[in-house]
C-alpha positions in Angstrom: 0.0 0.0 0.0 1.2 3.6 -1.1 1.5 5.9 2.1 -0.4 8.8 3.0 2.4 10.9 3.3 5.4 10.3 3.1 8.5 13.0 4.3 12.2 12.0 3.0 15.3 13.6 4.5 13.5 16.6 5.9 15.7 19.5 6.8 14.8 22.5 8.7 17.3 25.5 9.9 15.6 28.8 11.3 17.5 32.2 9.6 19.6 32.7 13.0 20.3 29.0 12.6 21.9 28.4 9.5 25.4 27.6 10.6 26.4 23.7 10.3 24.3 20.9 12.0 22.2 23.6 13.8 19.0 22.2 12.3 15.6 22.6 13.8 14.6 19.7 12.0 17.8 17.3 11.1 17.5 14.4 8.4 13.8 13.0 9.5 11.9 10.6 7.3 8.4 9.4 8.2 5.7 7.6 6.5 2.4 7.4 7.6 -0.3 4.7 5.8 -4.3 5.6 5.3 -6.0 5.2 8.4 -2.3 4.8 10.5 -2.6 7.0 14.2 1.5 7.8 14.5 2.3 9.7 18.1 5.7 12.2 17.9 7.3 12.6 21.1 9.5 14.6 22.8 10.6 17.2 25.2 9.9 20.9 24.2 12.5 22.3 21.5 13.2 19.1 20.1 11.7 20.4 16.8 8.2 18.3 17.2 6.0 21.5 16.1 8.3 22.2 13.0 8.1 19.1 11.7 4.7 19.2 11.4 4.1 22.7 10.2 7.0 22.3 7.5 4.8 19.2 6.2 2.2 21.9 5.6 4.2 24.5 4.1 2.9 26.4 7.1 6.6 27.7 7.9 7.9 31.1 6.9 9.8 31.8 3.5 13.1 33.1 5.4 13.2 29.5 6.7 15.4 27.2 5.0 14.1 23.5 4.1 15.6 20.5 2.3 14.0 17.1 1.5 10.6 16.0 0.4 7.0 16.0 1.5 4.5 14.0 0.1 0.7 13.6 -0.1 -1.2 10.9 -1.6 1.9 10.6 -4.3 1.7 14.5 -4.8 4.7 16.6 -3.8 3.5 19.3 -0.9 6.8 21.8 -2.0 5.7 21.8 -5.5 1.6 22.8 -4.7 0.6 26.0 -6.1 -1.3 28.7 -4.3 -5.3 27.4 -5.0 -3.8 23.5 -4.6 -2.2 24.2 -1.4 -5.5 25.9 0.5 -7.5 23.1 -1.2 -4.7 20.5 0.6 -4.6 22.7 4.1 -8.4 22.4 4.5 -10.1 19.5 2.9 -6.8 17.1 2.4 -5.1 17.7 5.8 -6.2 19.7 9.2 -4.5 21.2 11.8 -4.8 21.3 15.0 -3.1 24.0 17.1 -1.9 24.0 21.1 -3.4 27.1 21.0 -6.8 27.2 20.2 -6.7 31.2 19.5 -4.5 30.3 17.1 -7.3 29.2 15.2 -10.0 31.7 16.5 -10.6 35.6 15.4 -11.9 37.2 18.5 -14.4 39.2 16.5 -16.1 36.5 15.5 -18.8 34.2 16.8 -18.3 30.2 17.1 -20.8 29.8 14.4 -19.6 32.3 11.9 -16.2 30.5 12.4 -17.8 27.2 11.2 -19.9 28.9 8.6 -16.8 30.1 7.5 -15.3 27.1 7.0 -17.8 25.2 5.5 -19.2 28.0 2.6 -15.2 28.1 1.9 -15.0 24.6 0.7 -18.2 23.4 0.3 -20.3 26.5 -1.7 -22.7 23.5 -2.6 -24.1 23.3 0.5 -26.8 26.1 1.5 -26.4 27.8 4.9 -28.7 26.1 6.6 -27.4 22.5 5.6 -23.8 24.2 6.5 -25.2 25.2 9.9 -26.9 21.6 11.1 -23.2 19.8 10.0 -21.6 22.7 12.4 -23.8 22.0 14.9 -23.5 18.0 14.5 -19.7 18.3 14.8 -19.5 20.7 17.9 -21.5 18.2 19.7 -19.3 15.5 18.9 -16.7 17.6 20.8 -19.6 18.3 23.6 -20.6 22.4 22.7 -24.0 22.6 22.9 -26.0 24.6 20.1 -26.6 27.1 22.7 -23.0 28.3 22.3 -23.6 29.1 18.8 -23.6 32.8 18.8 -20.9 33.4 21.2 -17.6 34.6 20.7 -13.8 32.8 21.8 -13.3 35.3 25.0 -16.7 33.4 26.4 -14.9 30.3 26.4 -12.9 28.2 28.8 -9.4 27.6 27.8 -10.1 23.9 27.2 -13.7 24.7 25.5 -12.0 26.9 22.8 -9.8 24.3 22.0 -13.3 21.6 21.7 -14.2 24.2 18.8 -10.8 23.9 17.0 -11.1 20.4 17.1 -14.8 20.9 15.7 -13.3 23.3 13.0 -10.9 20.7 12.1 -13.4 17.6 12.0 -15.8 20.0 9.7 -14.3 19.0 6.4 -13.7 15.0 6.7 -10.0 15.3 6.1 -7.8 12.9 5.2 -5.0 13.6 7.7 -5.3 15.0 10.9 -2.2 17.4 12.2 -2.9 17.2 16.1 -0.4 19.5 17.7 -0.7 19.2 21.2 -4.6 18.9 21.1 -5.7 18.3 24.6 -3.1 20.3 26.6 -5.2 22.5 28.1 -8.4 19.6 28.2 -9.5 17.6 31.3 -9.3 13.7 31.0 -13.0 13.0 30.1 -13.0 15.6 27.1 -9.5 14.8 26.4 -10.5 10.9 26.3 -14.0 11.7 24.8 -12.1 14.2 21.6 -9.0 11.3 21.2 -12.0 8.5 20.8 -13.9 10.3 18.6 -10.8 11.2 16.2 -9.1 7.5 16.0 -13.0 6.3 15.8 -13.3 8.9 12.7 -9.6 7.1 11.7 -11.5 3.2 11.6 -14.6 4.7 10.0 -13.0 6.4 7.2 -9.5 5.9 7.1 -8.6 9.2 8.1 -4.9 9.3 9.2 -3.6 10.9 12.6 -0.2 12.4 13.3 -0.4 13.2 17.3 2.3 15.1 17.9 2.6 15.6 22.0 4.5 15.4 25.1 1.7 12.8 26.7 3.4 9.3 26.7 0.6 7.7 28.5 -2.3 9.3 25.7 0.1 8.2 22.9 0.4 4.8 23.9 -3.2 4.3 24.7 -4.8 6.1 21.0 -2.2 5.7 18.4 -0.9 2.5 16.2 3.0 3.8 16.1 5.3 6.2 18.3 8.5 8.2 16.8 10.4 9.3 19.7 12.4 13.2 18.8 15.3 14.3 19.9 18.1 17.1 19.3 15.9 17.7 15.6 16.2 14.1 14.7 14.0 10.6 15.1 15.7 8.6 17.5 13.4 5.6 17.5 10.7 4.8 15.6 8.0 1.6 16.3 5.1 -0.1 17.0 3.8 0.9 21.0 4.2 -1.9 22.3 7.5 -2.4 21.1 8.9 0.8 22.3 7.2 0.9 25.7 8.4 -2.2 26.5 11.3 -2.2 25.2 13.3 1.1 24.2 16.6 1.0 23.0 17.6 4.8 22.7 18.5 6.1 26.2 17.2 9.3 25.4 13.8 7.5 25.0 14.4 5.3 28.1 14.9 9.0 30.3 11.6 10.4 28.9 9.8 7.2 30.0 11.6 7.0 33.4 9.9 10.7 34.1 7.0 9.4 32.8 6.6 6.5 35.4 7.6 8.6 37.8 4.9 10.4 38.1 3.0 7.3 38.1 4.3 4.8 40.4 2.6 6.2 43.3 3.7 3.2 45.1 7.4 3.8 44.7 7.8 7.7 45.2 4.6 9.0 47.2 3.8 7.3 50.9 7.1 9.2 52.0 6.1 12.4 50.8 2.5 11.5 51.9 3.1 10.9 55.6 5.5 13.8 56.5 2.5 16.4 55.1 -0.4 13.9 56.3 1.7 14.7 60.0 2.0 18.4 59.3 -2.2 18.7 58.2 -2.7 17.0 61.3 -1.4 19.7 63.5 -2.4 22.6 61.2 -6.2 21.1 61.2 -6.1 22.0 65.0 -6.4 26.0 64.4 -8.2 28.1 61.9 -7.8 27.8 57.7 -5.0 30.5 56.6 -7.9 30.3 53.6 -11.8 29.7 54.2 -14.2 30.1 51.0 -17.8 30.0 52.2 -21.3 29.5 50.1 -19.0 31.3 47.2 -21.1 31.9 44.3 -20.3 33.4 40.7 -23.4 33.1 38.1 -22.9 35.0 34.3 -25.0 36.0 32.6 -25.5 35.2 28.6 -26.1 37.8 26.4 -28.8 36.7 23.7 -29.7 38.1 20.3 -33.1 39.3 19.5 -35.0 35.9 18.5 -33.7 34.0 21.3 -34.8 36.9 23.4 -38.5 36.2 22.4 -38.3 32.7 22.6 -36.9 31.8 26.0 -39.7 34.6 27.2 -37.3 37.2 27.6 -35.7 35.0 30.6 -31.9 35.5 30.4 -29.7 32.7 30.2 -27.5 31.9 33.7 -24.1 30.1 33.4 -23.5 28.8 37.0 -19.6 29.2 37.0 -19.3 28.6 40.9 -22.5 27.4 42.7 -21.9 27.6 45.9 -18.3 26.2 46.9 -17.2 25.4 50.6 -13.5 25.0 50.9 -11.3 25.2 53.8 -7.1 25.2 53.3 -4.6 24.7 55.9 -1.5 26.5 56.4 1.2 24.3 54.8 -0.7 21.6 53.1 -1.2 21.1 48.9 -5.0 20.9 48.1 -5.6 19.9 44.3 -8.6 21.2 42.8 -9.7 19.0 39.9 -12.3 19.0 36.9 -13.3 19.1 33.7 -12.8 22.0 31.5 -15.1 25.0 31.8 -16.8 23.4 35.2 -15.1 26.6 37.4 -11.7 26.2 38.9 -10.2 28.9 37.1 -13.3 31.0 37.8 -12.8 30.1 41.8 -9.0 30.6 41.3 -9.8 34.5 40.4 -12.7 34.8 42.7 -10.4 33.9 46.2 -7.9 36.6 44.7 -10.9 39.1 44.2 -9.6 39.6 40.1 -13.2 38.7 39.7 -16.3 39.7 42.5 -18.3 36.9 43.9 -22.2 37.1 43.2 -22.1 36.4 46.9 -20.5 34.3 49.6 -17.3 35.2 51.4 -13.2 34.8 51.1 -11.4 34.6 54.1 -7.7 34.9 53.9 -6.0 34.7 57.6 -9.8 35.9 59.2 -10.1 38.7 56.7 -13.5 39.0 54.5 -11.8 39.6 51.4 -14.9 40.3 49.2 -15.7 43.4 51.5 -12.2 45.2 50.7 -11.8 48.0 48.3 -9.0 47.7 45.8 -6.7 49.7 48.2 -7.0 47.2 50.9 -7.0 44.5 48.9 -3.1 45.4 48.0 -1.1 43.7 50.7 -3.4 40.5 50.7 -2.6 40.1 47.3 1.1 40.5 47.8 0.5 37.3 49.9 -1.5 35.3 47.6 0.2 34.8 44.4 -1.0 32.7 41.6 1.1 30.8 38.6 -0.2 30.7 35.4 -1.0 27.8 32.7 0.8 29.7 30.3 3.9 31.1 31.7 4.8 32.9 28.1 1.6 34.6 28.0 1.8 35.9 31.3 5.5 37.2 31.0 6.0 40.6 29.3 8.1 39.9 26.0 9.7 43.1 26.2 11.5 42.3 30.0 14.3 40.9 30.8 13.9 38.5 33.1 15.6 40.3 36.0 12.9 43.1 35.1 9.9 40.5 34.9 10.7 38.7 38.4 11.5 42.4 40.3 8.6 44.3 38.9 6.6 42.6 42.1 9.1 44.3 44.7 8.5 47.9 42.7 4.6 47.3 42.7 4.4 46.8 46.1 7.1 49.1 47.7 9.0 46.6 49.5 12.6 47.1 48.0 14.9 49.8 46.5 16.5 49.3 43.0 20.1 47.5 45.2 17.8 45.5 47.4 15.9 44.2 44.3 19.0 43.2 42.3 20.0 41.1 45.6 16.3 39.6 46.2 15.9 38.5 42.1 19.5 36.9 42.2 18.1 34.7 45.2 14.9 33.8 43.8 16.5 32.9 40.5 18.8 30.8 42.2 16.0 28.8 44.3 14.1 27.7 41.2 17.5 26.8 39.3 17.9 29.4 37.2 21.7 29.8 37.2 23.7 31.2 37.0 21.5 33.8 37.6 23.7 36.5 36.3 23.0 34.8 32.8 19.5 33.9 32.9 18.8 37.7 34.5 19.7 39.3 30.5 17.5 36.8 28.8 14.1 38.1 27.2 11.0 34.9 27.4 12.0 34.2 23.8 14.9 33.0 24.6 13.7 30.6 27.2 12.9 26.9 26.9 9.2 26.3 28.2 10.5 24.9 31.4 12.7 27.8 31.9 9.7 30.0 31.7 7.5 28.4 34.1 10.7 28.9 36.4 10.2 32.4 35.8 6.7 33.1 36.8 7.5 30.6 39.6 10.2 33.0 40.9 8.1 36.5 40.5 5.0 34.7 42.7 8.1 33.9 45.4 9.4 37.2 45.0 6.8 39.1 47.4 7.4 36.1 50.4 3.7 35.2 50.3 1.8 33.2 51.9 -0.6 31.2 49.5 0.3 30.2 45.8 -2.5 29.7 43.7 -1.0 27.3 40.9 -3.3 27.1 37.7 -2.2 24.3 35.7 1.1 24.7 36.0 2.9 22.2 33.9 0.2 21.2 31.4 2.1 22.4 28.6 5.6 21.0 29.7 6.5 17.0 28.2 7.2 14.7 31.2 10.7 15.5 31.7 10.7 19.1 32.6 7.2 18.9 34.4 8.8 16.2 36.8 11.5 18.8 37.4 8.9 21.3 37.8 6.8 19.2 40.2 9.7 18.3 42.4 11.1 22.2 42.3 7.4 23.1 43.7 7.8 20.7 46.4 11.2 21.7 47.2 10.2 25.0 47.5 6.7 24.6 49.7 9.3 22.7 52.1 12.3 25.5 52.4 9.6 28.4 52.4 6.5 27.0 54.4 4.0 27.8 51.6 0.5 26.5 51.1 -0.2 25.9 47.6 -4.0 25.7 45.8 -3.0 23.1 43.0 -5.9 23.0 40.0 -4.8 20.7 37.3 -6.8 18.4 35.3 -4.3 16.2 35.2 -4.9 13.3 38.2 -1.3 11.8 38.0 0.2 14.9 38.6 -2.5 15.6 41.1 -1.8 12.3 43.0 2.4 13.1 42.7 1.7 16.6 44.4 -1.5 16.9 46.6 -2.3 15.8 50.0 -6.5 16.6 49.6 -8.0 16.6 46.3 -11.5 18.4 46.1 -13.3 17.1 42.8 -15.6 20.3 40.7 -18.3 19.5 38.4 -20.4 22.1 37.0 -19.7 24.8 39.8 -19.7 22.7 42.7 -17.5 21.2 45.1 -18.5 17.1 44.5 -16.2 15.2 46.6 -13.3 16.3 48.7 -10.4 13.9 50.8 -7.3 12.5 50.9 -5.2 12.1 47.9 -5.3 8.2 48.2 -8.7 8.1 49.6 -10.2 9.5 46.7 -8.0 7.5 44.3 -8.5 4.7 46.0 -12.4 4.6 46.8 -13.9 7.2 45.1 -17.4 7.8 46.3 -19.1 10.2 43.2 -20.4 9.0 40.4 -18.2 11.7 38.9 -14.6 11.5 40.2 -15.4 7.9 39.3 -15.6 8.9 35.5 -12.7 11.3 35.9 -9.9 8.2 37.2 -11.8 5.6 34.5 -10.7 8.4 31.6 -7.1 9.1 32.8 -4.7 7.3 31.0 -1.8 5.2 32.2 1.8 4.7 30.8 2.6 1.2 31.5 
């Protein structure tokens, strides 16, 4: 059988990378048969996201490229301008990290699929356009009630459910999935990975997964090329690699892996001193007590829906009435789907966002009665890491700027004291030598380094509480182990308490001593780490640990 596609002796060097064996992509051939689900691997840099945009042609002209690329026997270099958009959108989809990638702000969810469809397939009329739009974001689980609302009304993880939709929309050929459920909870992640390697089987659709997720490689796809240093460094059937690599490079990446994983190896010890520590803690009041917190939205509706639903507006419950108590030194992980409110809570307990009602209580203070003045030295005690630690870092710093701006904001140390306090800070997250990382702009930063970053401007200000939203979702298993461990090192030398919300339970169960399970605004089930692993008691949390996936 003739491949799909087929790339020979691929070659990539950036323009500031054009000097001898600096290649971004170095020597890679791949083929890939009709209906064949092939998982790339590998840590950040390695050249994963090139690969698959050079197959595209999605790469910029300054960018030098050798080798072939080709498409059901056709050569992708050699398409000309009406071949190559009929190829990008009916022959092959991509799928972005970043679902805003994909979306224009100004536009609704429906126009976006309208869009699509009228682009490719005039034939159709808009109404025939708009019922296989609808069909397709249900598949991803948007309800047609979403349909005339915009990106910024999204969830991180629901924006990317409508890239996948827009991708599905045309019945492509090959699916590009770029790190598609990074920023998805387990259930949609499993739900979305089902329903593309279902649409594989029914219609020999082909998936390149290209993502950092051993465990959600091995379970969906038929083959898994590990990447390294710009080149393929082992290439193979899953079970063949997974149980027995041969490139040490691909042995380290599945030794981080596992150890996230083997509870049974690396977690009782770490369990029982902080199980000891809760103990005490439990004995006085909560350094953070949230109290019948509620946050409702309201939709916005067009004219027609307006007279339909009898002029009764439409109420998204984003946090319905939470209860949650945390104790001075302890990790508390707050899991869930996407879009069901822990980001929502997250900004509500640091008063970014007012509560409809309920009360905040940070060290006996109501914090929902404070004005923004006396909010100020609160918040310089509750500091919160972002998902995204390049989106939240100003590309125009230096990284001595970005991590010292805190110390200026709040008043707490001259321009000398500053220098002093960022060199420290730098050096505790393992940024050194910190007289060389201090220069460097977030561009020039590996993803790990980054998250280091915002990790050391939260510490700068000596707070408190740490509010870490998905921290290392968007790191491969290498660098988030090193991540993990460097939060835990830190919570240990500095006494903090950390909220950890993730949707991803094995990093949940490697961190957390109480997990509190969300679901649609609420607070389901709350207890010990191994408790809830162990004998889960909602119907919910059940789901969640049947949908996670495990590296073996």
């Amino acid at each position: 059988m003739n491949p799909l596609l087929s790339i020979e002796n691929l070659r990539v060097a950036y323009p500031e990378k054009l000097r001898k064996y600096n290649w971004a992509v170095n020597n890679v051939s791949l083929k890939l048969q009709p209906g064949e689900k092939l998982g790339l691997v590998g840590e950040s840099g390695c050249g994963k996201s090139t690969l698959g945009r050079a197959a595209m042609r999605l790469l910029p002209k300054s960018v030098q490229i050798e080798g072939s690329v080709t498409f059901g026997g056709k050569s992708v270099f050699m398409m000309n301008p009406p071949q190559l958009r009929k190829f990008r959108g009916e022959a092959v989809a991509l799928v972005f990290q970043d679902p805003m990638t994909r979306l224009d702000p100004l536009m609704t969810i429906g126009d976006h699929c309208l869009e699509t469809i009228i682009a490719h397939q005039p034939h159709l009329s808009k109404s025939q356009a708009q019922q296989k739009s609808i069909e397709t974001l249900e598949t991803v689980n948007i309800p047609a009630s979403r349909w005339s609302q915009y990106p910024h009304e999204f969830s991180g993880g629901m924006r990317q459910r409508v890239a996948i939709a827009l991708a599905l929309l045309l019945d492509p050929k090959l699916i590009v999935a770029d790190e598609p459920t990074t920023s998805l909870d387990v259930t949609i992640a499993s739900q979305i990975l089902r329903e593309l390697t279902k649409l594989c089987q029914e219609r020999q659709t082909s998936l390149l997964l290209i993502s950092h997720d051993l465990a959600m490689v091995g379970e969906y796809c038929d083959r898994i090329a590990v990447m390294y240093g710009g080149k393929i460094v082992e290439i193979g059937a899953i079970k063949q690699i997974l149980q027995n690599p041969q490139h040490e490079y691909t042995k380290s990446l599945f030794a981080a892996a596992l150890h996230i994983q083997t509870v049974e190896s690396t977690i009782p010890q770490i369990q029982l001193e902080k199980s000891e520590e809760i103990t005490v803690t439990k004995t006085v009041k909560p350094i953070l007590q949230i109290k019948d917190l509620v946050k409702y939205y309201t939709l916005e509706s067009n004219f027609i829906e307006h007279l339909l639903s009898s002029g009764k507006s439409k109420l998204i419950k984003a946090v319905d009435g939470v209860n949650l108590n945390l104790y001075s030194g302890e990790i508390l992980g707050l899991v869930g789907e996407s879009g069901c409110g822990k980001s929502t809570l997250s900004r509500t307990i640091l008063q970014l966002i007012k509560p409809t009602y309920g009360l905040v209580e940070f060290q006996g203070t109501n914090l929902t009665t404070l004005s923004p003045s006396a909010l100020q030295p609160y918040r310089r005690e509750m500091q919160m890491i972002f998902q995204d630690p390049l989106a939240c870092l100003n590309p125009m710093m230096t990284v001595n700027q970005i991590v010292a701006d805190p110390l200026f904001i709040h008043s707490l140390a001259s321009t000398e004291e500053a220098q002093i306090q960022v060199k420290e800070v730098l050096e505790k997250v393992g940024l050194t030598p910190a007289t060389e990382y201090g220069i460097r702009y977030p561009s020039q930063l590996s993803g790990g380094q980054q998250q280091r970053v915002a990790i050391a401007r939260a510490l700068i200000t000596n707070p408190k509480l740490v509010i870490c939203d998905e921290p290392v979702s968007m790191l491969d298993a290498t660098v988030q182990t090193q991540v993990l461990e460097l939060i835990l090192k830190l919570k240990k030398e500095l006494n903090l308490t950390y909220l950890f919300i993730t949707h991803d339970l094995w990093v949940a169960r490697f961190i957390c001593d109480r997990i509190a399970v969300m679901n649609s605004g609420k607070i389901v089930e709350e207890g010990k780490t191994e408790e809830i692993f162990n004998h889960p008691q909602h119907s919910y949390t059940q789901t969640l640990l049947n949908a996670a996936p495990q590296f073996w």
